[in-house]
C-alpha positions as CSV (number, residue, x, y, z in Angstrom):
1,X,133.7,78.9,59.3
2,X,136.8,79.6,57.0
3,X,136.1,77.4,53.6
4,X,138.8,79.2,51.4
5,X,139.6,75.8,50.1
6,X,136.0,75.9,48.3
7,X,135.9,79.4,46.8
8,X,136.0,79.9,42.7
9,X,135.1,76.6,42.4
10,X,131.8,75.4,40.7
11,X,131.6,71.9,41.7
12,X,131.0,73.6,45.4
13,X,128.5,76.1,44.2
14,X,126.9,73.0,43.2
15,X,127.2,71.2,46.1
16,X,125.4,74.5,48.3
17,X,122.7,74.4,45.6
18,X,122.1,70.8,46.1
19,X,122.0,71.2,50.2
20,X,119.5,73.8,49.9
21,X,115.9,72.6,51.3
22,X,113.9,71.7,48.4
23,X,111.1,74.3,48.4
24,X,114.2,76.5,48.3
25,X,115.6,75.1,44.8
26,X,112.0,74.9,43.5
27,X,111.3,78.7,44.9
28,X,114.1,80.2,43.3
29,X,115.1,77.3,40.1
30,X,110.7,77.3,39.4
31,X,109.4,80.4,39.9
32,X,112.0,83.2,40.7
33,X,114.7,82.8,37.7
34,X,112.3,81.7,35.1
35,X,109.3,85.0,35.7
36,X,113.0,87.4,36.0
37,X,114.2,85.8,32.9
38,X,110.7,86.3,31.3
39,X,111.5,89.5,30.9
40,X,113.8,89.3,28.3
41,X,111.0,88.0,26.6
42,X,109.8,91.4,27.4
43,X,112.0,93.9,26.6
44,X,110.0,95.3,23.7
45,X,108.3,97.0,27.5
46,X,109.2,99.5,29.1
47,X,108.6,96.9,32.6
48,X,110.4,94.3,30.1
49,X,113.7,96.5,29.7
50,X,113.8,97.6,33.8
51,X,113.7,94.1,34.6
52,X,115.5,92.8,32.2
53,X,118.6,95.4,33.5
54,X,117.7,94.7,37.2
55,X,118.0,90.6,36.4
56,X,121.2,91.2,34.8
57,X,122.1,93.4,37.5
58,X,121.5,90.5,39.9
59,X,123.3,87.9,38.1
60,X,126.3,89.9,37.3
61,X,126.8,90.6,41.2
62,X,125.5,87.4,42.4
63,X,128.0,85.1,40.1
64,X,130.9,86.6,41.7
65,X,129.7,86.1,44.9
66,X,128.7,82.5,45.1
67,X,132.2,81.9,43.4
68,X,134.1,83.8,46.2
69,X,131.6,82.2,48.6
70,X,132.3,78.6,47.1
71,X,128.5,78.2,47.5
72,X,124.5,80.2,48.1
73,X,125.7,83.0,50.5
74,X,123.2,84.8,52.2
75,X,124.9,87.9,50.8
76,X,123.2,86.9,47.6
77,X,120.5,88.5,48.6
78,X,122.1,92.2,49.0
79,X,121.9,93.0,45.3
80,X,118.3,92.0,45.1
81,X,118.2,94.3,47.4
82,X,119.4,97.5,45.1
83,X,117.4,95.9,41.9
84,X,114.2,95.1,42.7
85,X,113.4,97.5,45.3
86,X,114.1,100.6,42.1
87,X,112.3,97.9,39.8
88,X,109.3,97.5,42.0
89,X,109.0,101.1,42.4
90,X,109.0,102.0,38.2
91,X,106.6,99.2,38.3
92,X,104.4,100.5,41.2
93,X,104.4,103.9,39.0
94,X,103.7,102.4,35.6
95,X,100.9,100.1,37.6
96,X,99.2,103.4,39.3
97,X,99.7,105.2,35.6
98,X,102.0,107.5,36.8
99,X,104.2,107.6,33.6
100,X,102.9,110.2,32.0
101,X,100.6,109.0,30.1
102,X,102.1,105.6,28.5
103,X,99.8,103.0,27.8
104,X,100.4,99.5,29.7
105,X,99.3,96.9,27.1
106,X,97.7,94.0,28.6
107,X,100.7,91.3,28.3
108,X,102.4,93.8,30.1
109,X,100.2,94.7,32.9
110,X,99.9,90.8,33.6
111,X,104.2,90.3,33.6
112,X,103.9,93.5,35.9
113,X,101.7,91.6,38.1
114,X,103.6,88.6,38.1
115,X,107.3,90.0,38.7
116,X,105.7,92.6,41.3
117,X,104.1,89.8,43.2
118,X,107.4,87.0,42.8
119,X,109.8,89.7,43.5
120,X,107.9,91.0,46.3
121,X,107.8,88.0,48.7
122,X,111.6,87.3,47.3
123,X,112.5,90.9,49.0
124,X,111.5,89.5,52.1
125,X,113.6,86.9,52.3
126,X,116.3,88.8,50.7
127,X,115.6,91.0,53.6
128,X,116.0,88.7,55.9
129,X,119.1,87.0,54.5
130,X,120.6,90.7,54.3
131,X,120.3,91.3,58.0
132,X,121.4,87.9,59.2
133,X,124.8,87.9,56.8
134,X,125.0,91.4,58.6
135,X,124.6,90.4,61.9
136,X,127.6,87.9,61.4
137,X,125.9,84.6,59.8
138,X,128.5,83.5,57.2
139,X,127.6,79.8,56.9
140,X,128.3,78.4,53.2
141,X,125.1,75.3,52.9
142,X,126.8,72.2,51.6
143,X,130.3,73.0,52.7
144,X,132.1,70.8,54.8
């Protein structure tokens, strides 16, 4: 589907966000941005600082996209891809105390918990989305 009279424009990014099923928008608007964006809340952690560079990470490459795109592009879901797989490994590590030895306070062990667990099932649909904009499926939701 060509939709080049859509890209850099927000009011079509909009548009796909709005078209998106609802559990979608309450998946990734509820649960996914806020518990990544916790983690600038965080960043006095060592978990805090590694996802606060892996969400930053994500948006920097993701904002470009959906403006290119004109909309949610499953190619999105590449970068999450490269940031949280590395993130869920240094938290894997710091969770199985293989850090040589630094203490994991309890506010941190639960955020490590919680982005390990939301991040997690995101992967696999970031998975998914990967291998389908791979295989050729390019559709833009909302766009005429």
């Amino acid at each position: 589907m060509q939709h080049n009279s859509h890209r850099f424009s927000v009011k079509s990014v909009w548009r796909s966000w709005q078209s998106l099923p609802i559990w979608v928008q309450v998946w990734v608007g509820g649960i996914l941005v806020p518990v990544n964006a916790a983690a600038f809340f965080m960043i006095h952690t060592p978990t805090g600082k590694a996802a606060a560079i892996a969400a930053i990470f994500v948006v920097i490459t993701n904002i470009p996209i959906m403006l290119y795109e004109g909309g949610m592009s499953r190619l999105m879901a590449m970068p999450h891809l490269f940031a949280w797989v590395p993130l869920s490994v240094f938290i894997a590590m710091r969770l199985l105390d293989f850090s040589g030895g630094m203490v994991m306070e309890k506010p941190e062990f639960i955020f490590a918990v919680v982005i390990m667990v939301v991040n997690g099932i995101s992967l696999v649909f970031d998975a998914v989305d990967t291998v389908r904009w791979c295989r050729g499926e390019r559709d833009i939701p909302g766009l005429d």
